[in-house]
LUMSE-428659 format. One line per field, with one value per residue (C-alpha): residue in three letters; chain; x, z, y. Coordinates in steps of 0.1 Angstrom, whole numbers, plus 2048, in hexadecimal, padded with zeros to 3 digits. Layout:
% residues N
res = [ALA | ...]
chain = [A | ...]
c1 = [X | ...]
c3 = [Z | ...]
c2 = [Y | ...]
% end
This chain:
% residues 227
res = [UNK | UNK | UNK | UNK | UNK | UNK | UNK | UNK | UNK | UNK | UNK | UNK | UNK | UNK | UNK | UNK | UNK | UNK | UNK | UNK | UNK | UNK | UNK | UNK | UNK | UNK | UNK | UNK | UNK | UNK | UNK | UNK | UNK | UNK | UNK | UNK | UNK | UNK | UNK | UNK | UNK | UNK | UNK | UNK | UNK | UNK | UNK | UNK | UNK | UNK | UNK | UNK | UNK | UNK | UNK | UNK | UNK | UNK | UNK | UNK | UNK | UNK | UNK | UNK | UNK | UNK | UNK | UNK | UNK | UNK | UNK | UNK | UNK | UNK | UNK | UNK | UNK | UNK | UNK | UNK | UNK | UNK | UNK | UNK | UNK | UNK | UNK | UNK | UNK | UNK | UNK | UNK | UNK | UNK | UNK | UNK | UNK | UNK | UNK | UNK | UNK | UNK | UNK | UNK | UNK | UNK | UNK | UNK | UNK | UNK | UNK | UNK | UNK | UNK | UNK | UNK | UNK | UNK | UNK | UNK | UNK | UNK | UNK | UNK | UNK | UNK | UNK | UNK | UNK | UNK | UNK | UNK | UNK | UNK | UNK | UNK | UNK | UNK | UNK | UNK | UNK | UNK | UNK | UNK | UNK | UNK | UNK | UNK | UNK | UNK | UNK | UNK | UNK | UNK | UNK | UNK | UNK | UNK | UNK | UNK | UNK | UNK | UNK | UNK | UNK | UNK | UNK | UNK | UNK | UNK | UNK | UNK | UNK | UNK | UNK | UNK | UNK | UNK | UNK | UNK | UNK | UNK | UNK | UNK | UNK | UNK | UNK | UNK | UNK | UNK | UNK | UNK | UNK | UNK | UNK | UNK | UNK | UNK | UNK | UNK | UNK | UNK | UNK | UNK | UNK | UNK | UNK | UNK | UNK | UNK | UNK | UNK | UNK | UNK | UNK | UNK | UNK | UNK | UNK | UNK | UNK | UNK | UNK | UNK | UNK | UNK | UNK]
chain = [A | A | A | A | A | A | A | A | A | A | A | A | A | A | A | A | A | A | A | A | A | A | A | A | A | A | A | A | A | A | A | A | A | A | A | A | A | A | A | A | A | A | A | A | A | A | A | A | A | A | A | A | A | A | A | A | A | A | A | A | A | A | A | A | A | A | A | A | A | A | A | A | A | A | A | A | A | A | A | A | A | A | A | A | A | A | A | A | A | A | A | A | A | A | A | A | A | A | A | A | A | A | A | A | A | A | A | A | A | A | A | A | A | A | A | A | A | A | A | A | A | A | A | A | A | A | A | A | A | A | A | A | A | A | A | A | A | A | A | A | A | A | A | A | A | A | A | A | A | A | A | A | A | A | A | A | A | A | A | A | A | A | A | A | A | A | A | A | A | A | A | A | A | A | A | A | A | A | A | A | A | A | A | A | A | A | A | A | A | A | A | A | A | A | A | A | A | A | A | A | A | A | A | A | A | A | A | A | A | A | A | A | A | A | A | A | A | A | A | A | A | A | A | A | A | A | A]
c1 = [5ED | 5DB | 5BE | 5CF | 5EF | 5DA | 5C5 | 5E7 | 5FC | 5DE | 5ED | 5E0 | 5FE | 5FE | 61A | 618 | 62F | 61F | 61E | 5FE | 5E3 | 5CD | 5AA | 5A4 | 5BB | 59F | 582 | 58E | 598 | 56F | 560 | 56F | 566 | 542 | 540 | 53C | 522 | 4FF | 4DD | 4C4 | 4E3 | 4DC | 4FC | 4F7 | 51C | 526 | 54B | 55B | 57D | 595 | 5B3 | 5C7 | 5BC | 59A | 5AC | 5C1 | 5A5 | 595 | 5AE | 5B7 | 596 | 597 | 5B6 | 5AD | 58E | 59E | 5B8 | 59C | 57A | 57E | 564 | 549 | 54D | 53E | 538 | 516 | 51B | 52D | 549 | 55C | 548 | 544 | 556 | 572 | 570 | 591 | 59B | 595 | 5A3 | 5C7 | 5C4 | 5B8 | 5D4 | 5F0 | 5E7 | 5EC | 60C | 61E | 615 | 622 | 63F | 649 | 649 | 65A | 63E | 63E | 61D | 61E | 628 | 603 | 612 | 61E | 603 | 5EB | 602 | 602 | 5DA | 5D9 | 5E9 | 5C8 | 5B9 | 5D4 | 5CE | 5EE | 5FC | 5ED | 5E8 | 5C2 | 5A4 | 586 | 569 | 551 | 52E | 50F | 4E9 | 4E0 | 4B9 | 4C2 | 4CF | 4E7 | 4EC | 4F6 | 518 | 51F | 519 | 532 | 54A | 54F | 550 | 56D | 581 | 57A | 589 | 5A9 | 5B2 | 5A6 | 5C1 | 5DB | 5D7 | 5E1 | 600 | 5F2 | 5EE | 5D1 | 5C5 | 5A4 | 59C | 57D | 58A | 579 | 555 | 55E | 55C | 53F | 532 | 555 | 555 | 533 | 53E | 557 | 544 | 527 | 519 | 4F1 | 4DE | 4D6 | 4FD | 511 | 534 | 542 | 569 | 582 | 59C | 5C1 | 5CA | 5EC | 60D | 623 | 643 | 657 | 66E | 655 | 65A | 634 | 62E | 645 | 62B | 613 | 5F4 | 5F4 | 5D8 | 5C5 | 5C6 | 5A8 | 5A9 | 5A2 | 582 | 575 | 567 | 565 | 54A | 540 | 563 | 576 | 597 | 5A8 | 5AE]
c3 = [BFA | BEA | BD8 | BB5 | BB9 | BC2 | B9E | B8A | B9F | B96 | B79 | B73 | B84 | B74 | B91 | BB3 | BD3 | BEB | C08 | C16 | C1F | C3F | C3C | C51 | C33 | C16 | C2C | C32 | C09 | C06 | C1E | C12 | BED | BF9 | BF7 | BD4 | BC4 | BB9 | BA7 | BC7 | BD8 | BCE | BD5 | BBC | BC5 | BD5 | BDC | BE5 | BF4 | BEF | BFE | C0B | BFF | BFC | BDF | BD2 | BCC | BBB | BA6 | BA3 | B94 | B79 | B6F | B65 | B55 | B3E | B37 | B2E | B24 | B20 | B03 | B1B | B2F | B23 | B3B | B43 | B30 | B11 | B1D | AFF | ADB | AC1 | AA3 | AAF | AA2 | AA4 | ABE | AD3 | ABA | AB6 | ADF | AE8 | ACE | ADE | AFF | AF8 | AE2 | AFC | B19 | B06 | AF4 | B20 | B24 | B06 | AF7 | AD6 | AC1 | AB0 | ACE | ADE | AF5 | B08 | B06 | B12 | B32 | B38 | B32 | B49 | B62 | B6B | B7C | B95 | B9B | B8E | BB0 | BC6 | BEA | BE4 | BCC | BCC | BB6 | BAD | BAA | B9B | BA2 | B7B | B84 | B84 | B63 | B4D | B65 | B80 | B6A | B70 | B94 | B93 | B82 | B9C | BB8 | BA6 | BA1 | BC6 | BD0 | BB6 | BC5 | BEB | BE7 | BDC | BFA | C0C | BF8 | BE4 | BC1 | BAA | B87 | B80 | B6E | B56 | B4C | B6C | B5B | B48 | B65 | B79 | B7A | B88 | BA4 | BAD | BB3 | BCD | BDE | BE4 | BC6 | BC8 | BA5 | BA3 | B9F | B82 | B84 | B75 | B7D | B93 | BA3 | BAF | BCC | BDB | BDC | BBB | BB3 | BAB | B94 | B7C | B59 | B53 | B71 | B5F | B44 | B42 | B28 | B1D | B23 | B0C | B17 | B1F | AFB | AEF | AFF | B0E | B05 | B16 | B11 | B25 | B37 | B3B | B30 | B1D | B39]
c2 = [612 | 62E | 623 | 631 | 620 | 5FE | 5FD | 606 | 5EA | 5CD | 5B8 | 594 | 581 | 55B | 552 | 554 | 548 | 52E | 549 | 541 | 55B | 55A | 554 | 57A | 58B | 57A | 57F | 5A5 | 5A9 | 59B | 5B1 | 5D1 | 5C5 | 5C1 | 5EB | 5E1 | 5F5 | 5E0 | 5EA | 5EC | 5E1 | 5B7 | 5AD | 594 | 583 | 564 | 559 | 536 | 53A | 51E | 515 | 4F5 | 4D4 | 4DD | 4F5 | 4D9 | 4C4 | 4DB | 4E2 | 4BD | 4B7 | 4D5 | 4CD | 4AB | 4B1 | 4D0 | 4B4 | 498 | 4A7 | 4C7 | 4CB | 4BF | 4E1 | 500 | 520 | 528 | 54D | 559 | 56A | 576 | 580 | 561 | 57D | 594 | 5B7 | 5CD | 5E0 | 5C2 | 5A7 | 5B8 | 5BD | 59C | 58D | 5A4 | 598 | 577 | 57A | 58D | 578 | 559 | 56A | 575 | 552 | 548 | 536 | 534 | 536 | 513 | 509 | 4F5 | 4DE | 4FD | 511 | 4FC | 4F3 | 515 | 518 | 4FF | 50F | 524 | 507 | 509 | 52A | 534 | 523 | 53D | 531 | 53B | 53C | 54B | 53D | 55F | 558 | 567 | 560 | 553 | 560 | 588 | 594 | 5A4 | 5C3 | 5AE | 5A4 | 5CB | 5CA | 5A4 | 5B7 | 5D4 | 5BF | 5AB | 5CB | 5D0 | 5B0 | 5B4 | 5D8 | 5CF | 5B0 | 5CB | 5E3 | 5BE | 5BF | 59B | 598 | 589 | 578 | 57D | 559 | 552 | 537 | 525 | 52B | 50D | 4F5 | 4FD | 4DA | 4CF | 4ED | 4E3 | 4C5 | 4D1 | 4F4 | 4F5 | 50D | 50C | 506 | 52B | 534 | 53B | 538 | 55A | 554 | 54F | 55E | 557 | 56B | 56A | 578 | 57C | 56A | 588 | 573 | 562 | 56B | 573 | 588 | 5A3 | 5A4 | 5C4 | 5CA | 5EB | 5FE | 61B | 642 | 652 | 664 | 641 | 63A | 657 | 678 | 694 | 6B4 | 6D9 | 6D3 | 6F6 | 6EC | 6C8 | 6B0]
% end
């Protein structure tokens, strides 16, 4: 797959089939992603691949503590902004609203929302999850050098023909995955990752976020001619 048609494929699939994948496809879709780019080359990452009952478990004990406690779990880094500012708020709110209308989720509708928020800590059903680590003793840099080797692992799964959802929502539970893996005191759990193949039919799977041109965001200067 060529290494355009890879990045414009990746979606955020939220249903996969059971198909399983073999450990040597994961460990290859990691060791190409470990090309990723690093300041003084760190390689500040650390991964825990899931799958099997050790996964279930896992998941087993998320599930139940989102469903219990969930206000005794915070992540160990803010990942979204305490007050929204626009364009992000009308993209963030889009997002959701077209992901739930897909489903047919209506917004007063909580009871379904949060069964399909809850759905993350299965990994969307995907045969395999990969908890993504970061050493909590570097700093803020080393969330750039995290997020390229994520990308890495997304388009690297692609060129296997799988699918993934990147998932922060598992930065919530970090003191239930350490409880499973064995994350040292030094890690941060950034997010995790569903990796898998994608049931075709699933309703959400058809939806796609739109994405800004580069006249949006970019400027361009001393170039010859418009792009």
């Amino acid at each position: 797959m060529h290494v355009d048609d890879a990045i414009r494929s990746r979606k955020s699939v939220r249903r996969f089939l059971p198909t399983p994948v073999p450990a040597s496809t994961v460990h290859h879709i990691l060791q190409v992603s470990a090309r990723a780019p690093s300041g003084n080359n760190v390689q500040p990452w650390r991964v825990y691949a899931v799958a099997g009952e050790p996964r279930q478990r896992l998941c087993d004990a998320i599930v139940q503590a989102a469903t219990t406690d969930a206000d005794r779990h915070q992540p160990e880094y803010a990942y979204y902004p305490t007050q929204w500012v626009e364009p992000y708020l009308d993209r963030r709110r889009r997002c959701g609203f077209g992901l739930y209308a897909t489903l047919g989720i209506a917004r007063d509708d909580a009871a379904a929302r949060e069964r399909q928020m809850l759905r993350n800590y299965v990994f969307f059903d995907a045969p395999v999850g990969l908890l993504v680590t970061l050493d909590r003793r570097l700093n803020t840099g080393s969330f750039m050098d995290l997020g390229m080797f994520i990308q890495n692992i997304m388009v690297a799964a692609r060129a296997q023909g799988l699918h993934t959802c990147a998932q922060a929502a598992f930065a919530w539970f970090h003191k239930v995955a350490r409880e499973h893996l064995p994350l040292s005191e030094h890690e941060i759990l950034a997010c995790g990752i569903a990796l898998g193949h994608e049931d075709p039919a699933a309703p959400e799977n058809a939806f796609i976020t739109e994405r800004a041109e580069p006249e949006e965001f970019a400027h361009f200067a001393g170039f010859e001619a418009a792009p």
